[in-house]
C-alpha positions in Angstrom: 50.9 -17.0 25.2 51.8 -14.4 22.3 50.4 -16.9 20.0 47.3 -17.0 21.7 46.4 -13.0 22.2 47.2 -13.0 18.5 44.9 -15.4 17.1 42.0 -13.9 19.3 42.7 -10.4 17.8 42.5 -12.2 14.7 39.7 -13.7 15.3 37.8 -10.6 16.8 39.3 -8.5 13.4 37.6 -11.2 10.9 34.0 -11.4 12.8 34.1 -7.3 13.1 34.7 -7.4 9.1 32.2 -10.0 8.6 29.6 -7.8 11.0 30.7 -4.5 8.9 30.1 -6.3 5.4 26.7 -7.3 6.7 25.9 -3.9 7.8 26.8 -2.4 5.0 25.5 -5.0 2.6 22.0 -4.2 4.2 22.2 -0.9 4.0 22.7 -1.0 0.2 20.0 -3.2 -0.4 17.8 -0.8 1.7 18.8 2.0 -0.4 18.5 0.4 -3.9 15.0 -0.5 -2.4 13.7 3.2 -1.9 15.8 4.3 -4.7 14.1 1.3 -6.9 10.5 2.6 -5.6 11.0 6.2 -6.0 12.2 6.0 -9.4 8.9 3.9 -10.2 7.3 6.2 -8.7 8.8 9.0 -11.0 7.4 7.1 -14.1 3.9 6.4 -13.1 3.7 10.0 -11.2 2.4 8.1 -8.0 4.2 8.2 -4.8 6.2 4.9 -3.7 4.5 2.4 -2.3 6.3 -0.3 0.1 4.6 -2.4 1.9 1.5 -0.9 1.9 2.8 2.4 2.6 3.5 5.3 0.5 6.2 8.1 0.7 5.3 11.9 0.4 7.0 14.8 0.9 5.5 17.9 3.0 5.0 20.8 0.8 3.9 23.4 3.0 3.7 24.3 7.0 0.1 23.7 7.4 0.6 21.4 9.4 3.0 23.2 11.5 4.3 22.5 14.4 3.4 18.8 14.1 5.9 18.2 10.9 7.4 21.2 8.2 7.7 21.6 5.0 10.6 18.9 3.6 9.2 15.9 6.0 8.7 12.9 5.0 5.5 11.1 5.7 5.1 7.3 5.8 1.1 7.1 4.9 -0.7 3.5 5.6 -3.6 2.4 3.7 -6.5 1.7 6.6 -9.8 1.0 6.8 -12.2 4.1 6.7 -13.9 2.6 9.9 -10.6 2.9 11.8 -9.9 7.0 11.2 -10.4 8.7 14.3 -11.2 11.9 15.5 -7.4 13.3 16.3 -6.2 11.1 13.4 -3.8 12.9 10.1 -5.1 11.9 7.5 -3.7 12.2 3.4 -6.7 12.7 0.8 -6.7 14.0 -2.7 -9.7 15.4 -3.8 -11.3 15.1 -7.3 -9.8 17.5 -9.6 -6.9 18.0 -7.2 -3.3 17.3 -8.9 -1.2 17.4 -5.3 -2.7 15.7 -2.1 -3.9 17.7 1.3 -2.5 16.2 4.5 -4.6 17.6 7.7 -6.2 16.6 11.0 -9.6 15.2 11.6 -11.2 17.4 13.6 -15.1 15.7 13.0 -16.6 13.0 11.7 -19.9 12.9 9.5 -22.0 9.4 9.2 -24.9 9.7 6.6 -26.4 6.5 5.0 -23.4 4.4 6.0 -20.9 7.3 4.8 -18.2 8.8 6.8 -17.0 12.7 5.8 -14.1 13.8 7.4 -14.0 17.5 9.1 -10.1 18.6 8.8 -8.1 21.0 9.6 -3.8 22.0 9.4 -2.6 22.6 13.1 -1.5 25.6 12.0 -4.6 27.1 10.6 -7.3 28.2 13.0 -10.3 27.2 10.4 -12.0 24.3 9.5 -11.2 23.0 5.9 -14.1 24.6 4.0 -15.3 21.4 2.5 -15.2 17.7 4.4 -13.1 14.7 2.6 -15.3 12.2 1.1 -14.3 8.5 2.4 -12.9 7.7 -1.1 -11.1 10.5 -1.4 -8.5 9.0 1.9 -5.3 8.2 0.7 -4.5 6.8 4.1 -3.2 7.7 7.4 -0.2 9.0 8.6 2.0 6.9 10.8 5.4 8.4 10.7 6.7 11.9 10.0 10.8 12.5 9.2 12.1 16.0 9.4 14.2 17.5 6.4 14.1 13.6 4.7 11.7 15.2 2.3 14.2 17.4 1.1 17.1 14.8 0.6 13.9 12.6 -1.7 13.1 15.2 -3.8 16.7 16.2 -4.2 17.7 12.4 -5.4 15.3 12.6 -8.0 16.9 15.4 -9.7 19.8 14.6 -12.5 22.4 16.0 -10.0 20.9 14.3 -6.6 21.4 10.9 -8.7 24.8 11.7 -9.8 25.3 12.5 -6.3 23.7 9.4 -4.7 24.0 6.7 -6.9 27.4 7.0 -9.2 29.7 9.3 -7.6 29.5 6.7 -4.5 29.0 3.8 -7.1 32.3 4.5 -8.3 33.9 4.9 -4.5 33.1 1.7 -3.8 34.5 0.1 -6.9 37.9 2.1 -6.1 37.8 1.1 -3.0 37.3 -2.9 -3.7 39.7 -2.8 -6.3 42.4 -1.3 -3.9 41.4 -3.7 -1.3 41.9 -6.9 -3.9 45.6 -4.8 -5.1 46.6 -5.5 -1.1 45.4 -8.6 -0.8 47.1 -10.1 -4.6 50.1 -8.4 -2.3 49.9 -9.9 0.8 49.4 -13.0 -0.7 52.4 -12.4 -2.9 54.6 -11.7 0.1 53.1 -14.8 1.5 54.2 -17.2 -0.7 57.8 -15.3 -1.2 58.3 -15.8 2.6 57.8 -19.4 2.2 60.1 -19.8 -0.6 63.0 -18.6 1.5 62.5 -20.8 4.4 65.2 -23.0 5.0 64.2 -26.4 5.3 64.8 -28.2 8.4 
């Protein structure tokens, strides 16, 4: 009866290690993912793309309440035809260096055209000019508070030494201890064995 309890809390400790090394195994390719993109990102001056997505970081509270500045925004690429009236949209007009990311408040249609009327919830004007259909970026779909913040602070020499090798070289600690207690359990193992009597 002993015998039994103990192999199922054997067997419930190996699948919760097995369920934890999955986890975790997922997690780090998730984060070498974003970390692979952003860095990319960093070279061409663009902001990551995944999936058909792309990554940028709220720079100021025009858009207050709705998101603040350090949010993340996940932007899709849509069809023009599909923006709506109510709709955020992320444009970058010619000349501009950074990108604008406001409401549609109107839409124009002239000779098959659309021009976008926007505004920043927080501002009680219209934008003064409307965004040109090839100047949209794309929509917003999702917003992340204060994630913004943690992005642009990763891309900064301390934020990777932070991120990436300070926890780099946890980990490898950590495994190598793991493999010191194994080599010794498995030591002890075979030690027990060779003082059995035989029978």
């Amino acid at each position: 009866m002993v015998q039994q309890k103990e192999n199922k809390k054997s067997v419930a400790k190996s699948i919760l290690n097995i369920l934890s090394n999955i986890m975790l195994g997922l997690l780090g390719v998730l984060i070498l993912y974003i970390l692979f993109f952003m860095f990319t990102s960093m070279k061409s001056n663009e902001p990551p793309t995944v999936l058909n997505h792309q990554l940028y970081i709220v720079q100021s509270n025009s858009m207050s309440p709705t998101f603040k500045t350090g949010s993340l925004l996940v932007i899709k690429h849509v069809d023009i035809q599909s923006i709506e009236v109510g709709d955020i949209i992320t444009f970058r007009k010619k000349n501009d260096s950074l990108s604008t990311t406001h409401r549609v408040v109107e839409i124009i249609e002239e000779n098959n055209k659309r021009q976008f009327i926007t505004r920043g919830d927080a501002n009680n004007v219209n934008d003064p000019v409307p965004v040109e259909e090839n100047y949209v970026l794309g929509k917003v779909t999702l917003s992340i508070p204060l994630l913004g913040f943690v992005m642009g602070f990763i891309r900064t020499k301390q934020g990777i030494l932070l991120v990436i090798i300070i926890p780099a070289f946890i980990l490898m600690i950590t495994q190598i201890i793991e493999l010191l207690k194994y080599k010794k359990k498995y030591k002890s193992a075979l030690s027990e064995e060779d003082v059995k009597p035989e029978t």
